[in-house]
C-alpha positions in Angstrom: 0.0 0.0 0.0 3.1 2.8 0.9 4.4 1.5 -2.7 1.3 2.2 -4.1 1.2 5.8 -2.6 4.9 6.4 -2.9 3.9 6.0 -7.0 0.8 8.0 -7.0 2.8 10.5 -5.3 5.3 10.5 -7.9 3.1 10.2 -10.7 1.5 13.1 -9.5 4.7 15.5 -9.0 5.6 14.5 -12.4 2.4 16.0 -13.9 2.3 18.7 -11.7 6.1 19.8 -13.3 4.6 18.9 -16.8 1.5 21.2 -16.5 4.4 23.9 -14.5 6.2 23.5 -17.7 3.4 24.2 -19.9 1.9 26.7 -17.7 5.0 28.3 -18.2 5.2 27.9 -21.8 1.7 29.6 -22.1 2.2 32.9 -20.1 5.1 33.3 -22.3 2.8 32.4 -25.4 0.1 35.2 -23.9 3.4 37.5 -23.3 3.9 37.8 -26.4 0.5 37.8 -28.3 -0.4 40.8 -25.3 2.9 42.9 -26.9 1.8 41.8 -30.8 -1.4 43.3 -30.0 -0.2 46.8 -28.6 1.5 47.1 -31.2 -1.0 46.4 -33.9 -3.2 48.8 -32.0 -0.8 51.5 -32.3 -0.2 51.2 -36.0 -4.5 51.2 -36.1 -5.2 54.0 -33.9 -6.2 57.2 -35.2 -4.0 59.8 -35.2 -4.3 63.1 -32.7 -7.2 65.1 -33.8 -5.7 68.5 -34.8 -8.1 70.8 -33.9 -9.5 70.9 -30.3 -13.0 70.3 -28.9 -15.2 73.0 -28.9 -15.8 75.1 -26.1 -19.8 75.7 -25.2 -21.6 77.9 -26.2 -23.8 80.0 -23.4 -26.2 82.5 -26.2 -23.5 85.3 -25.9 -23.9 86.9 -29.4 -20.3 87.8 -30.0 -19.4 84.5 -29.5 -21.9 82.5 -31.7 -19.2 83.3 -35.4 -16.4 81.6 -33.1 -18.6 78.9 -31.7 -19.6 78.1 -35.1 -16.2 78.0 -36.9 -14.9 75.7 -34.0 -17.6 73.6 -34.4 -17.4 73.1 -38.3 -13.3 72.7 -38.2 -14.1 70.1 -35.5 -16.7 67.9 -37.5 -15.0 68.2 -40.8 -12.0 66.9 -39.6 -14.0 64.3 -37.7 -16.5 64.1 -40.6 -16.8 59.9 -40.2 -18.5 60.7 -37.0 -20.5 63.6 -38.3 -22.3 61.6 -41.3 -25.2 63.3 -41.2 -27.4 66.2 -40.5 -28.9 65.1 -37.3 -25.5 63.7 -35.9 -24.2 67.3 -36.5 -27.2 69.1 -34.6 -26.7 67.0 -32.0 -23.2 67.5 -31.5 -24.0 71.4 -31.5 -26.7 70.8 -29.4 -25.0 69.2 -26.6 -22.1 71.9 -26.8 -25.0 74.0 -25.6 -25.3 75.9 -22.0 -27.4 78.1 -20.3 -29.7 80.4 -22.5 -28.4 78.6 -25.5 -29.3 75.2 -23.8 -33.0 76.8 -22.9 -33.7 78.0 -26.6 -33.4 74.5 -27.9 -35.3 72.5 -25.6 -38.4 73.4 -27.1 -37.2 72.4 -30.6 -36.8 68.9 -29.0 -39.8 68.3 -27.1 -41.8 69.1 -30.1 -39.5 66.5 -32.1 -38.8 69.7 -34.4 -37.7 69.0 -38.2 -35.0 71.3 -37.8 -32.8 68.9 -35.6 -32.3 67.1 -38.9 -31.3 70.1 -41.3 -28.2 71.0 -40.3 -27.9 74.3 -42.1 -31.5 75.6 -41.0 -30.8 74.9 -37.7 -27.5 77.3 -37.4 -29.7 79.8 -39.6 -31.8 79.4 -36.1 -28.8 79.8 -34.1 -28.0 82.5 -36.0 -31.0 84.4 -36.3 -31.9 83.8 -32.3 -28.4 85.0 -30.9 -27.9 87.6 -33.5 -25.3 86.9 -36.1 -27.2 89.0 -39.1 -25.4 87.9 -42.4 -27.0 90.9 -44.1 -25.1 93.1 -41.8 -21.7 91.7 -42.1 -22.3 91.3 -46.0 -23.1 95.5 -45.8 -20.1 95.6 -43.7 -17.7 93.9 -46.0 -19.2 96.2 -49.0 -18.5 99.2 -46.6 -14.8 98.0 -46.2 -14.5 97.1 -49.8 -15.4 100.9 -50.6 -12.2 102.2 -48.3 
């Protein structure tokens, strides 16, 4: 009976160093499949976007051209995310705060058609927080007569 336990015993610490081994032989395996991948994912990643997020916009007027322009730089270079009309309102829309922010919730509990036009809803924008193309086209004319 000891003989028999003596051989069990050894049969087992043989196996034990044979999975050990292979254990081993795995980590090292996932090592290096964990340093492949890092490097795949760097060569995949996107690159830096080079123009920064937005700031918020509030509804101060004198700040709606700048708002606008960082906005627009921002989705065309990020245009993949920005596919369509609605996915650019809603970007705009949730770079908005305080009056701004108040002025638009009406538009969406009335599920307004405008939240899918992008260009009529800046013409909103505009035409709320008074940006006046009319005026700044009279005011380039005035400059092109100096």
């Amino acid at each position: 009976m000891v003989d028999e336990l003596v051989l069990l015993l050894h049969a087992l610490l043989m196996r034990h160093r044979a999975l050990s081994i292979e254990n081993s032989q795995l980590m090292e395996q996932l090592r290096l499949l964990v340093c492949e991948r890092a490097t795949l994912l760097r060569q995949v990643r996107p690159p830096s976007c080079p123009v920064p997020f937005p700031e918020t916009f509030n509804g101060e007027s004198s700040r709606l051209p700048e708002f606008i322009v960082q906005t627009a730089s921002y989705m065309l270079v990020n245009e993949n995310r920005f596919c369509n009309d609605a996915m650019k309102v809603a970007f705009l829309i949730s770079l908005l705060t305080g009056e701004a922010e108040e002025w638009v919730v009406p538009y969406i509990e009335m599920d307004s058609p405008i939240l899918g036009d992008y260009r009529a809803f800046l013409d909103e924008m505009k035409q709320c927080f008074g940006w006046d193309d009319d005026e700044e086209d009279d005011e380039e004319d005035e400059e092109a007569d100096y």
